[in-house]
C-alpha positions in Angstrom: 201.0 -7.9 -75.0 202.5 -5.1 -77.4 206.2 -5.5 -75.7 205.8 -9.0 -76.1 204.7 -9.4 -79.7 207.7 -6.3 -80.4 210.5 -8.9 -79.2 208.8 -11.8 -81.0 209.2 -10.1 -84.1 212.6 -8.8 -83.7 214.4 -11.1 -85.7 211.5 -10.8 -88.6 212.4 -7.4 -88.9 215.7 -7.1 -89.5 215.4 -9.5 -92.6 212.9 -7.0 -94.3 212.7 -3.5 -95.3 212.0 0.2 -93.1 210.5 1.8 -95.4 207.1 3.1 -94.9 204.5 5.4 -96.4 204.4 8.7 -96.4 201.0 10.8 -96.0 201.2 14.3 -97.1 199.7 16.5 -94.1 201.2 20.0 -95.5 197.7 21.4 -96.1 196.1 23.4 -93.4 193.4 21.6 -92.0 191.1 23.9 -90.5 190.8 25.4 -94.5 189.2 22.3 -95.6 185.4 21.6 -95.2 186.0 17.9 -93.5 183.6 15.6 -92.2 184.9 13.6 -89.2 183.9 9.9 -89.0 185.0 7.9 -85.6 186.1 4.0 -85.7 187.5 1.6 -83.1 189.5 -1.1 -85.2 191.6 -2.4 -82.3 195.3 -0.9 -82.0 195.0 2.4 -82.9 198.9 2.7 -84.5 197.2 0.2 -87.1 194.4 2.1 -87.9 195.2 5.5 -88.3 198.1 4.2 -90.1 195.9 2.3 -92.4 193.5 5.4 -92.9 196.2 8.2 -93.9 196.8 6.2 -96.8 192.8 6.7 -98.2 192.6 9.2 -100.6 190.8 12.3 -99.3 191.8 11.7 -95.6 193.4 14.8 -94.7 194.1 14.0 -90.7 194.2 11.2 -88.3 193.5 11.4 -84.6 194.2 8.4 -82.3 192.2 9.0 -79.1 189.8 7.0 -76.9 186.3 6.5 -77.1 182.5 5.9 -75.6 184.2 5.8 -72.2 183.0 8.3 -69.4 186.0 9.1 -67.5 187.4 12.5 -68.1 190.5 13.0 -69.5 191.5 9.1 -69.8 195.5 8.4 -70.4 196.9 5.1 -71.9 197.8 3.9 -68.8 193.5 4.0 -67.8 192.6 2.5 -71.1 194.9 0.0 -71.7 194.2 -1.6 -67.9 190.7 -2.9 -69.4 189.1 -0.7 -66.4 187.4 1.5 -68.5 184.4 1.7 -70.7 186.6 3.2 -73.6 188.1 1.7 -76.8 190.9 2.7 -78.4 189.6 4.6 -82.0 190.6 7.1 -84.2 189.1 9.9 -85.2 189.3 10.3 -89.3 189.0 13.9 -90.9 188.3 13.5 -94.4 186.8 15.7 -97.7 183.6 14.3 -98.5 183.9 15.5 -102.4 187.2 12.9 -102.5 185.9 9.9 -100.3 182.1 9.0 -99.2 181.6 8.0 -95.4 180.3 4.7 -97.2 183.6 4.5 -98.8 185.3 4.8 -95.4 183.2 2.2 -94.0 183.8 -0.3 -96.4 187.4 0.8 -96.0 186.8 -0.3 -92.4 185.3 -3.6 -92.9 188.8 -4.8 -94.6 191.0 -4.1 -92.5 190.2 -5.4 -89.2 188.8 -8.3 -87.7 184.6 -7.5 -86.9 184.2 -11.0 -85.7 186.6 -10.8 -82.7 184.5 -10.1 -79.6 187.3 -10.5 -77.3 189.8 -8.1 -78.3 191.6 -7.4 -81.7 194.2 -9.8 -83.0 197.0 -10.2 -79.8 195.3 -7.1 -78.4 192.7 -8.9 -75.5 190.3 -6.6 -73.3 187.4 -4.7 -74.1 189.8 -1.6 -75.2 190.7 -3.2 -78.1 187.4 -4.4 -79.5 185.8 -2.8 -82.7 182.8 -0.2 -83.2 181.5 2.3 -85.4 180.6 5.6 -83.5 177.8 7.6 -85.1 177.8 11.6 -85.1 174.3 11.9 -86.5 171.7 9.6 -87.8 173.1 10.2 -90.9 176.0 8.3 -90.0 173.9 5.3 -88.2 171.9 4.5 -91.2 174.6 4.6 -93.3 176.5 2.1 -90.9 173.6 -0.2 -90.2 173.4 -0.4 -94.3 177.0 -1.2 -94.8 176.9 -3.7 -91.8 173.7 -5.4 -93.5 175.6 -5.2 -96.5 178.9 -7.3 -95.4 176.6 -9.4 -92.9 175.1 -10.4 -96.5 178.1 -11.0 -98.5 179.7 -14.1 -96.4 182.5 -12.9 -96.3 183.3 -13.5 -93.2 182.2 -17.4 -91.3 182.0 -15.8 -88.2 179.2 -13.5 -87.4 180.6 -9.5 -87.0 180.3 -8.3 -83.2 181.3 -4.9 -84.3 179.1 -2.5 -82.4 177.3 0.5 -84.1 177.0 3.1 -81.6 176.8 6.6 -80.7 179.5 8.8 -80.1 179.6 10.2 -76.8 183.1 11.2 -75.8 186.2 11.0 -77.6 189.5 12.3 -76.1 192.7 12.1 -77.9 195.6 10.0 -76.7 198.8 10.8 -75.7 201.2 13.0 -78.4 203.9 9.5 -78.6 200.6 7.6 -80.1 199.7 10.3 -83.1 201.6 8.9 -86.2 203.1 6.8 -84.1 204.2 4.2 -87.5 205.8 7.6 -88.5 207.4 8.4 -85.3 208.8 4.9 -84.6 208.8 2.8 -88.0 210.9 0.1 -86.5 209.4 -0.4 -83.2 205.9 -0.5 -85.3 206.8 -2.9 -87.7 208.1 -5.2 -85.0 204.4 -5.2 -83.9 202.4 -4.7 -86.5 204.2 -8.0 -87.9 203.9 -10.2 -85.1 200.2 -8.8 -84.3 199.4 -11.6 -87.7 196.6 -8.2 -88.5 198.0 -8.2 -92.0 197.8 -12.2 -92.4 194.3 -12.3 -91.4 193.0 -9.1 -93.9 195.7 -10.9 -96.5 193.8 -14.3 -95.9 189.8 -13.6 -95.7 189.6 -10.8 -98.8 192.5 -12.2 -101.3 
């Protein structure tokens, strides 16, 4: 479906601009004291683009998740066969940005009420969750949930699943930054995917 929506949005492309957003990744990770949160929001180029851009995320990890399958590849994921989604795995500073914050981060910019798939992405793979470390983390999901389940916002109830984290194994090197890596080819799908219309049209 990715090829397809790429050509679709061939001609879109060429009448805008390339440019993109840069995420400064020049400090050393492993210096930091980061908490790691886990979310599947469908495509995972989308997501950890969207997430690099939050204040106190320091790293993004696109990778597969809640599957059982050792060492899945893209090919295994993508054919629907497998128990994982696709997710990132967000390393962040917890004195710059809350897990709360990330969550509500989360909520807007995805579509929770899609139990089929995510946008043109169809399949279980591409279907959204929030993987707990702790029970820390669940509480603190099952509040935000309740929270947007309360505030309308959206008329279709949210099928996002709150779940533990049991495996998470990250995806190929082409998929990490991919936005970065290939702007054009990204924009192409990231256009025609209508993600952006939807987020655009339910929180304006």
């Amino acid at each position: 479906m990715r090829k397809l929506v790429l050509l679709l949005s061939l001609l879109a492309f060429f009448l805008s601009s390339c440019s993109i957003d840069k995420v400064d990744k020049k400090e050393n990770i492993s210096d930091l004291k980061l908490e790691v949160a886990t979310f599947a929001g469908g495509c995972f180029w989308c997501t950890e683009s969207d997430f690099e851009k939050v204040e106190g995320v320091k790293k993004v990890i696109s990778g597969y998740a809640g599957g059982e399958k050792p060492n899945p590849t893209y090919e295994d994921v993508s054919s629907g066969e497998t128990k994982y989604r696709e997710a990132v795995q967000v390393y962040y500073d917890p004195e710059i940005v809350s897990y709360e914050e990330l969550l509500d981060f989360f909520w807007r910019h995805n579509d929770p009420t899609d139990k089929g798939g995510s946008f043109v992405d169809r399949g279980f793979q591409y279907t959204t969750a929030i993987f707990y470390k702790n029970e820390k983390q669940k509480n603190i999901a099952k509040k935000s949930l309740k929270k947007i389940n309360q505030s309308g916002i959206f008329e279709k109830p949210i099928v996002t699943k709150i779940i533990p984290l049991t495996t998470f194994s990250s995806a190929e090197e082409y998929h990490q930054d991919y936005y970065k890596k290939n702007p054009i080819r990204y924009k192409f799908y990231r256009r025609g995917s209508g993600r952006d219309e939807f987020i655009k049209q339910v929180w304006q």
